[in-house]
C-alpha positions in Angstrom: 22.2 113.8 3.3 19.8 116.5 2.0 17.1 115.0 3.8 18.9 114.8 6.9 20.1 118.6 6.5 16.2 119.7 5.6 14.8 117.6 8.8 17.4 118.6 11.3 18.4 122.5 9.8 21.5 123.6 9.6 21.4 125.5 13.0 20.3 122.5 14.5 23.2 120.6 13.1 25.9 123.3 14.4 24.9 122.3 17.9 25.1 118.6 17.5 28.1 118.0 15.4 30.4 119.2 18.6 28.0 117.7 20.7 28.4 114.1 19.2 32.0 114.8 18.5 32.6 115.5 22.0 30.5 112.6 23.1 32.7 110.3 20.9 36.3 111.4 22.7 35.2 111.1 26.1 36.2 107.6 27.5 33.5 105.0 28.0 35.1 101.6 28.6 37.4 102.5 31.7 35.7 102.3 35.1 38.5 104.6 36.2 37.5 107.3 34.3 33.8 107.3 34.8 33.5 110.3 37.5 36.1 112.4 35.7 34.3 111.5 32.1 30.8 112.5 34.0 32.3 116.0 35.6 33.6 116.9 32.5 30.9 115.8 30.5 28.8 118.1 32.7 30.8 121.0 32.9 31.3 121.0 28.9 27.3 121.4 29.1 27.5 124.1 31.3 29.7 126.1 30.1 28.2 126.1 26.6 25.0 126.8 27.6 26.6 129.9 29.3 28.2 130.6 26.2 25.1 130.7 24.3 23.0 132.5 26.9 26.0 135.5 26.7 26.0 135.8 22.8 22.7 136.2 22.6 22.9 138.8 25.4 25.2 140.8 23.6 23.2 139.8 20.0 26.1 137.7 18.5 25.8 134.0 17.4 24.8 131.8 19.5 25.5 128.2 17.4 29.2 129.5 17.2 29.4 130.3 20.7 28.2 127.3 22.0 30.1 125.2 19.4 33.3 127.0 20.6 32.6 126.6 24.0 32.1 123.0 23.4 34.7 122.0 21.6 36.9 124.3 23.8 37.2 120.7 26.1 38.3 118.3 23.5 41.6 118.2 24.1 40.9 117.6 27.6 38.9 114.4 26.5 41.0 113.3 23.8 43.6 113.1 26.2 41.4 111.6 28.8 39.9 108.8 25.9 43.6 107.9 25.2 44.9 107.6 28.5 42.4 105.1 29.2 42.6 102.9 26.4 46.7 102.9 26.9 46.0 101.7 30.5 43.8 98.9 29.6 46.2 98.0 26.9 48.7 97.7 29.3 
């Protein structure tokens, strides 16, 4: 693990841990899901990035904005990622 943390950094690793958690709660198996999975994958992106870009404009953080921005959608996708596996269940 410290050889992971020293190749990736720490501030590195504050943008992908939402990143991959995100990634993980969106639904992949349901066909029905795929467009709404894409369009929210995409506008988690965008919306992070903006987050990121306005913190550094105003000279906060811009790892804890982008990470809040982020995970700002994951109850959206959790919801989403159980939905679908309920309706293939049943």
């Amino acid at each position: 693990i410290k050889l992971v943390l020293n190749y990736i950094g720490i501030e590195n690793l504050r943008l992908l841990i939402p990143y991959f958690c995100l990634r993980n709660w969106l639904p992949s198996g349901n066909a029905n899901l795929l467009w709404i999975t894409r369009k929210l994958w995409r506008y988690s992106m965008v919306s992070a990035i903006a987050a990121q870009t306005l913190a550094e404009l105003h000279n906060e953080k811009p790892g804890l904005a982008y990470s809040c921005a982020l995970m700002y959608q994951f109850s959206t996708s959790i919801i989403l990622s159980q939905s679908g596996r309920i309706f293939d269940n049943t």
